[in-house]
PDB file of N, CA, C and O in Angstrom:
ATOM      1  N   UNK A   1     -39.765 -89.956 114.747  1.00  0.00           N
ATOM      2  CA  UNK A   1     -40.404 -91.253 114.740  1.00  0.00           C
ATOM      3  C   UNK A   1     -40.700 -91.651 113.290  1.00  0.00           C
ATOM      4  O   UNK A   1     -41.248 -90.870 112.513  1.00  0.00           O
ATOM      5  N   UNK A   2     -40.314 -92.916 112.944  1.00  0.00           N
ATOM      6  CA  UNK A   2     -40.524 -93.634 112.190  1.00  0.00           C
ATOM      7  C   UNK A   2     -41.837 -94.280 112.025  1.00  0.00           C
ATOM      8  O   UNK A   2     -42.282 -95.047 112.879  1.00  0.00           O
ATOM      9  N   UNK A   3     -42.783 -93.831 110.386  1.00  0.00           N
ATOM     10  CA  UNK A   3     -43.704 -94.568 110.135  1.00  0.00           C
ATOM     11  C   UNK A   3     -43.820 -96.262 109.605  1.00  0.00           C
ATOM     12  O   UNK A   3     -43.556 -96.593 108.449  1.00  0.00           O
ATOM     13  N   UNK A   4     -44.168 -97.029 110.451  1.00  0.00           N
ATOM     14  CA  UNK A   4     -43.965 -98.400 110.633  1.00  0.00           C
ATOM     15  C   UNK A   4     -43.872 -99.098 108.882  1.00  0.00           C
ATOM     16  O   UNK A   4     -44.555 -98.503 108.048  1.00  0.00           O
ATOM     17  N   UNK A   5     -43.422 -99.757 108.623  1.00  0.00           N
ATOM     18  CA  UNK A   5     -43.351-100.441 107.507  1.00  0.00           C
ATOM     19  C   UNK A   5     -44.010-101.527 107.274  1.00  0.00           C
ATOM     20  O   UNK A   5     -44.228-102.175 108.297  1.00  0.00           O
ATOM     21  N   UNK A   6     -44.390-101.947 106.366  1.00  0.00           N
ATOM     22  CA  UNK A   6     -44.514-103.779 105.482  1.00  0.00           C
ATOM     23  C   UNK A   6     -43.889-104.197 104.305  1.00  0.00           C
ATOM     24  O   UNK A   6     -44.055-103.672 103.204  1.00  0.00           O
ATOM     25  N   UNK A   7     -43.149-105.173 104.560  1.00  0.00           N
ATOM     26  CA  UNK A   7     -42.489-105.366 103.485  1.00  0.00           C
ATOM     27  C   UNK A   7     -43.472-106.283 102.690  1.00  0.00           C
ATOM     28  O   UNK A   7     -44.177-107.081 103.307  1.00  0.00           O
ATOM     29  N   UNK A   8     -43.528-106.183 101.354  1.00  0.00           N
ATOM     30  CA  UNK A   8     -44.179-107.483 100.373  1.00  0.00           C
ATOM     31  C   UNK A   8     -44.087-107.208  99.364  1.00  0.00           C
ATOM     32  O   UNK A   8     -43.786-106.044  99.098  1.00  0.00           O
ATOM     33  N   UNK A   9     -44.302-108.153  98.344  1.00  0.00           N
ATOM     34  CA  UNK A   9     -43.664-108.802  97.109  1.00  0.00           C
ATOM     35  C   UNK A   9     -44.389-108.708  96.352  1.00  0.00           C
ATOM     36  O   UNK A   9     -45.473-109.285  96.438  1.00  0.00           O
ATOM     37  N   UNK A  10     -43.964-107.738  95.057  1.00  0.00           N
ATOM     38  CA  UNK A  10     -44.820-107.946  93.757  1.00  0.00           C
ATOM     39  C   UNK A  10     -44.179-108.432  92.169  1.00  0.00           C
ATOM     40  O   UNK A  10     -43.093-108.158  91.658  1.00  0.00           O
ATOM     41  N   UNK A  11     -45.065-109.068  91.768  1.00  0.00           N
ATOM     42  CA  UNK A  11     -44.383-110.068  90.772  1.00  0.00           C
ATOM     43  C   UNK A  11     -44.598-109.031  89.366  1.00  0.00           C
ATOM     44  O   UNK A  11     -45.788-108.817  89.134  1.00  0.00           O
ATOM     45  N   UNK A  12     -43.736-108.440  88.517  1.00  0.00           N
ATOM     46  CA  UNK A  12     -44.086-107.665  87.538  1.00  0.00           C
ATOM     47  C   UNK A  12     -43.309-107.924  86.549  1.00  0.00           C
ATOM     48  O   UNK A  12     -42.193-108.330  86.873  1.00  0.00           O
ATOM     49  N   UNK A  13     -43.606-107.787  85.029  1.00  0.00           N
ATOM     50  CA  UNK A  13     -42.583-108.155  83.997  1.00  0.00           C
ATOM     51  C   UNK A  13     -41.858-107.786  83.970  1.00  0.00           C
ATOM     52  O   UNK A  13     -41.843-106.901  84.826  1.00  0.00           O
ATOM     53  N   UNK A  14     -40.824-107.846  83.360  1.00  0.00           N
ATOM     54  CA  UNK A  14     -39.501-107.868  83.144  1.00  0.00           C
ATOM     55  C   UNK A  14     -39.279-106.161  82.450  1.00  0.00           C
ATOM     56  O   UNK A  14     -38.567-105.285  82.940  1.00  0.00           O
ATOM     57  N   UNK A  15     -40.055-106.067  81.297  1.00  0.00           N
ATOM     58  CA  UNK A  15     -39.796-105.051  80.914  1.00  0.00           C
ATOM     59  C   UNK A  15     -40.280-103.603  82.220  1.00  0.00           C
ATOM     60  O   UNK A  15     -39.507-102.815  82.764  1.00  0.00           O
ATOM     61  N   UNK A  16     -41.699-103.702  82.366  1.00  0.00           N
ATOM     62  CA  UNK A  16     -42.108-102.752  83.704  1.00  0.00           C
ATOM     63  C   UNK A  16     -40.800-102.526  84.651  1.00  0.00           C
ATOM     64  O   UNK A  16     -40.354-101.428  84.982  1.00  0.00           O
ATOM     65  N   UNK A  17     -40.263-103.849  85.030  1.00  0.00           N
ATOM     66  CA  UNK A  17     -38.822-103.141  86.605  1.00  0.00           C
ATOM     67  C   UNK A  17     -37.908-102.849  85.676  1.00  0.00           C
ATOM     68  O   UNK A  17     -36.957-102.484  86.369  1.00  0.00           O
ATOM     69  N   UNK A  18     -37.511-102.756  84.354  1.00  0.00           N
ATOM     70  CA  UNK A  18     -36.523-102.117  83.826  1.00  0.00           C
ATOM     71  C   UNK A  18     -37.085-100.948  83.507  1.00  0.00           C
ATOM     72  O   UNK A  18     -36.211-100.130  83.223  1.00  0.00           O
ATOM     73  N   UNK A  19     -38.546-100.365  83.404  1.00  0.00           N
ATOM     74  CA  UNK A  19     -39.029 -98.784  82.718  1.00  0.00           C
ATOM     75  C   UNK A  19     -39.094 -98.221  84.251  1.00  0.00           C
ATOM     76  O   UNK A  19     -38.869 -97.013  84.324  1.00  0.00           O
ATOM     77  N   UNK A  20     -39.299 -98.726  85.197  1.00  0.00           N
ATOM     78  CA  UNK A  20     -39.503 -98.037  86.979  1.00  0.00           C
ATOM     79  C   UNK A  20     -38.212 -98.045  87.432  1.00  0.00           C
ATOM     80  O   UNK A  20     -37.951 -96.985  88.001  1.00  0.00           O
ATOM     81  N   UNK A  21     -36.730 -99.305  87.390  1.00  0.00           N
ATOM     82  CA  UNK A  21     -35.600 -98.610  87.159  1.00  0.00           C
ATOM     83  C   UNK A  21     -34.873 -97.579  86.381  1.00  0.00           C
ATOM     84  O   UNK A  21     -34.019 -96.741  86.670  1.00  0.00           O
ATOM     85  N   UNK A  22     -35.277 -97.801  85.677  1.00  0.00           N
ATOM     86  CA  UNK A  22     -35.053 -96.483  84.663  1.00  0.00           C
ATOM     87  C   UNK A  22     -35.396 -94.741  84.828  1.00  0.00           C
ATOM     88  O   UNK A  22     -34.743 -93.745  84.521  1.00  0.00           O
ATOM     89  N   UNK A  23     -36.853 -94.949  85.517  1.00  0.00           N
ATOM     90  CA  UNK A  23     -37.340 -93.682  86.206  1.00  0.00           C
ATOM     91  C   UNK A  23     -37.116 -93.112  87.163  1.00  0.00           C
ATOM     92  O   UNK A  23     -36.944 -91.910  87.366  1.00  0.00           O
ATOM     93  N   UNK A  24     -37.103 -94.412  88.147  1.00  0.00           N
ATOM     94  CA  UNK A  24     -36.183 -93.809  89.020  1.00  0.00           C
ATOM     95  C   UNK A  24     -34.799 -93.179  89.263  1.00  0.00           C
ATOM     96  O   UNK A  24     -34.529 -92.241  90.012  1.00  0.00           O
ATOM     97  N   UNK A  25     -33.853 -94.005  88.347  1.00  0.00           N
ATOM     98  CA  UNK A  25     -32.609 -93.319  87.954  1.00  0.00           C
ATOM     99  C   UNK A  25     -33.101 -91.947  88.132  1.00  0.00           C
ATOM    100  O   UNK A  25     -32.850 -91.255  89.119  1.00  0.00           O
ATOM    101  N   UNK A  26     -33.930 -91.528  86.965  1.00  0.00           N
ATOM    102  CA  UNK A  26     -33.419 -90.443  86.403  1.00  0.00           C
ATOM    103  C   UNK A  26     -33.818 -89.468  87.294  1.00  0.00           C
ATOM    104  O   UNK A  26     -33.082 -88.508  87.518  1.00  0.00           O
ATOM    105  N   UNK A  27     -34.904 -89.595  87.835  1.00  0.00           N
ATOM    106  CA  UNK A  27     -35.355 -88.743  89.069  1.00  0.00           C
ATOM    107  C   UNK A  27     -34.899 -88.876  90.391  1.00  0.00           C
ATOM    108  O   UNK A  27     -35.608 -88.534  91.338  1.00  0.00           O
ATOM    109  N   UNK A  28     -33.600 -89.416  90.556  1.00  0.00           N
ATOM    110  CA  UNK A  28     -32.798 -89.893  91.749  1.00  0.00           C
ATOM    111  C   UNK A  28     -32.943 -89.885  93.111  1.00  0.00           C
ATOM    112  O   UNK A  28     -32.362 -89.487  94.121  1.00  0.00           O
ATOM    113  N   UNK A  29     -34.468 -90.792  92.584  1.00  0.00           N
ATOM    114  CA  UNK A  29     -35.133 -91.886  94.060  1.00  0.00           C
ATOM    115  C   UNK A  29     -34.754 -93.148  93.463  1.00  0.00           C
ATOM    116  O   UNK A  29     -34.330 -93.579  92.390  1.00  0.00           O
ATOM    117  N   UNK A  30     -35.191 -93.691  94.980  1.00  0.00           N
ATOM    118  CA  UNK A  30     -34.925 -95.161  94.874  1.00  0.00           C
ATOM    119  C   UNK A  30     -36.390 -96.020  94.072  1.00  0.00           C
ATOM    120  O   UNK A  30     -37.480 -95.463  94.196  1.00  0.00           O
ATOM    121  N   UNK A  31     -36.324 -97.158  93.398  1.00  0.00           N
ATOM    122  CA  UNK A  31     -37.459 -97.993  92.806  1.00  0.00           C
ATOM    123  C   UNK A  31     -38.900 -97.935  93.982  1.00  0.00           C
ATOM    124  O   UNK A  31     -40.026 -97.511  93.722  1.00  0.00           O
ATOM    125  N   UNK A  32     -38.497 -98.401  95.049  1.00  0.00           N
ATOM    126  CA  UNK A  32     -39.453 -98.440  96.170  1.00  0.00           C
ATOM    127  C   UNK A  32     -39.988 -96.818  96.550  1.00  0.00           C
ATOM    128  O   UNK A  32     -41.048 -96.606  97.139  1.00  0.00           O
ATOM    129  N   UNK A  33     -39.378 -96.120  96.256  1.00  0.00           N
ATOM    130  CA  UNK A  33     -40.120 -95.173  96.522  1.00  0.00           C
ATOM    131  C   UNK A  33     -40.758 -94.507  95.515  1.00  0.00           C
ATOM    132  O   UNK A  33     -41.770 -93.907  95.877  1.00  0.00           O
ATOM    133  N   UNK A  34     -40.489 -94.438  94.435  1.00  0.00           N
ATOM    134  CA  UNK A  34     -41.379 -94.283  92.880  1.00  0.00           C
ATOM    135  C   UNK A  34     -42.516 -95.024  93.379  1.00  0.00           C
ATOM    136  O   UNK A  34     -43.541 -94.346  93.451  1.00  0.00           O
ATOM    137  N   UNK A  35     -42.633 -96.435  93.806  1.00  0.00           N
ATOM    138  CA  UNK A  35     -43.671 -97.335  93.512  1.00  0.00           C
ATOM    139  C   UNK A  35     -44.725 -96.962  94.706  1.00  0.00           C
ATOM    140  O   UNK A  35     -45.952 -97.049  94.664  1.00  0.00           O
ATOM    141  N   UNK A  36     -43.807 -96.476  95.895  1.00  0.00           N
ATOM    142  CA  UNK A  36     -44.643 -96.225  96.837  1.00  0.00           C
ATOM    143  C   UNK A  36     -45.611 -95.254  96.567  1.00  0.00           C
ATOM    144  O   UNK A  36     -46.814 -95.402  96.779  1.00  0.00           O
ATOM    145  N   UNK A  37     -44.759 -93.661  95.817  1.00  0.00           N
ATOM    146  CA  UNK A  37     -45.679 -92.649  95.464  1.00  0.00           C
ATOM    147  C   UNK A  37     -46.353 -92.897  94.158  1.00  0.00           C
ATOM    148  O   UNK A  37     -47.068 -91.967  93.785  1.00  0.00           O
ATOM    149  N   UNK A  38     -46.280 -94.097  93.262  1.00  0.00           N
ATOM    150  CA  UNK A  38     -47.610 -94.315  92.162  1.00  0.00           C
ATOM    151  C   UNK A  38     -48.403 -94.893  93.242  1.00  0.00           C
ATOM    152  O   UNK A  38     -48.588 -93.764  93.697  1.00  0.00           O
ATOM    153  N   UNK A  39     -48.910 -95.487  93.897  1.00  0.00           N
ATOM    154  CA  UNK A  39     -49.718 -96.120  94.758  1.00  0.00           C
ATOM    155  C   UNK A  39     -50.110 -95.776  95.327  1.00  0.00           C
ATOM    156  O   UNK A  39     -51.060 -96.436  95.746  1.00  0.00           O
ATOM    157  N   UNK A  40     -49.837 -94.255  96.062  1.00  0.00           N
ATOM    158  CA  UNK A  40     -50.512 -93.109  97.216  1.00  0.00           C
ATOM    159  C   UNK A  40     -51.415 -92.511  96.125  1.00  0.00           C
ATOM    160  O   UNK A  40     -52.629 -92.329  96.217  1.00  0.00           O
ATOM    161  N   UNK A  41     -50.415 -92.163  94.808  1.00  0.00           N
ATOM    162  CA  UNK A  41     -51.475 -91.361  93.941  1.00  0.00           C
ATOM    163  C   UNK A  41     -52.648 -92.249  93.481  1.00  0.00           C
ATOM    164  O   UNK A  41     -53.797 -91.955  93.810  1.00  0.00           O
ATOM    165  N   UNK A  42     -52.405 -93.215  92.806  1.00  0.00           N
ATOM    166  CA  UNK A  42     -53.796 -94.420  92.669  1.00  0.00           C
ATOM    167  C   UNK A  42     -54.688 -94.439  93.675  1.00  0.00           C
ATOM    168  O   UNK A  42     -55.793 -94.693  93.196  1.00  0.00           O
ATOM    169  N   UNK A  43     -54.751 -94.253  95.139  1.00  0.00           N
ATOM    170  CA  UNK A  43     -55.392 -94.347  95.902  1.00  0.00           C
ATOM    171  C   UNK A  43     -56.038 -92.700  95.862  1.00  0.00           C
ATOM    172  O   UNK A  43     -56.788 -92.514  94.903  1.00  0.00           O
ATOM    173  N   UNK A  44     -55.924 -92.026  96.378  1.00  0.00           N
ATOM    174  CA  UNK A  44     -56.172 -90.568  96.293  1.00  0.00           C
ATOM    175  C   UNK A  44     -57.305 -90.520  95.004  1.00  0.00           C
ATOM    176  O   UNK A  44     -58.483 -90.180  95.121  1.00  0.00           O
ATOM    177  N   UNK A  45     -56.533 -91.012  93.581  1.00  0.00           N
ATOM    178  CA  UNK A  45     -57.697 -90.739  92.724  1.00  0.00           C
ATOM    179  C   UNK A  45     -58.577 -91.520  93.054  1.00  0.00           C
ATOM    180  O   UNK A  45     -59.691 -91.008  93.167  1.00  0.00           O
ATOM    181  N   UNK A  46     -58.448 -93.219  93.375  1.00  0.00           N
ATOM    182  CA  UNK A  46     -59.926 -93.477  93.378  1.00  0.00           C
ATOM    183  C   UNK A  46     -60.859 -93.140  94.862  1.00  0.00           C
ATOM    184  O   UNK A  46     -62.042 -93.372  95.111  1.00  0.00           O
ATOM    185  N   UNK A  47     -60.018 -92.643  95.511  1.00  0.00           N
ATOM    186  CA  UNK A  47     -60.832 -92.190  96.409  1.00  0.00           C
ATOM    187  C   UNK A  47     -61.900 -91.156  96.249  1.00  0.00           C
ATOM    188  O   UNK A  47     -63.047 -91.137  96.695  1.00  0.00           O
ATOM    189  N   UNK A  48     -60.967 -89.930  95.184  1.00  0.00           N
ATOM    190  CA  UNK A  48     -61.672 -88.946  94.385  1.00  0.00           C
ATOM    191  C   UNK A  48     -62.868 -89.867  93.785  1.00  0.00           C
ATOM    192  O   UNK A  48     -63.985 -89.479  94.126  1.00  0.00           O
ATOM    193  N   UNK A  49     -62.838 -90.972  92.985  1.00  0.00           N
ATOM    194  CA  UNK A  49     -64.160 -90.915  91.975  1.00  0.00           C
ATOM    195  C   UNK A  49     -64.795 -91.657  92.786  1.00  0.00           C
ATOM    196  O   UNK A  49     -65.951 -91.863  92.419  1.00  0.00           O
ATOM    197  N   UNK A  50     -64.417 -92.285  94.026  1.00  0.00           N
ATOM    198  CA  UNK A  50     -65.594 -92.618  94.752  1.00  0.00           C
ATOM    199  C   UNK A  50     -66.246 -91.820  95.582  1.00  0.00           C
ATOM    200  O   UNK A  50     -66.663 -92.315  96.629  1.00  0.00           O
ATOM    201  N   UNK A  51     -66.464 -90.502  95.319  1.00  0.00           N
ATOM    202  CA  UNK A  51     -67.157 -89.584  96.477  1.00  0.00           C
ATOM    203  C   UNK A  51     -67.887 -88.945  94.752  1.00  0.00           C
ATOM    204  O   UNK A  51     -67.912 -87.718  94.853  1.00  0.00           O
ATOM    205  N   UNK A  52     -68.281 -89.251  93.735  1.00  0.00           N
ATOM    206  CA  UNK A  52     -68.884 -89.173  92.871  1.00  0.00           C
ATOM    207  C   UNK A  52     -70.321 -89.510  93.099  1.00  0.00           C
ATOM    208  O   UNK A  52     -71.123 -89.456  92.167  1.00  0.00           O
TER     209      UNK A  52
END
């Protein structure tokens, strides 16, 4: 089973989707999924400093 999706749209400079294409290359995931796992980790930490 498949965890359900949302698709939506983020507007970012020009240079940023060429340094997150770029990363992703090299670590051979796709852009969306780099972005997905910076965003699990962002959450996690501030979840961490909110139990401070």
């Amino acid at each position: 089973m498949t965890t359900p999706k949302k698709t939506t749209g983020v507007r970012v400079p020009i240079y940023l989707d060429e340094e997150l294409t770029k990363l992703a290359s090299y670590r051979g995931i796709t852009k969306n999924s780099l972005i997905v796992t910076a965003l699990w980790e962002y959450l996690k930490k501030e979840k961490g400093n909110n139990n401070d």
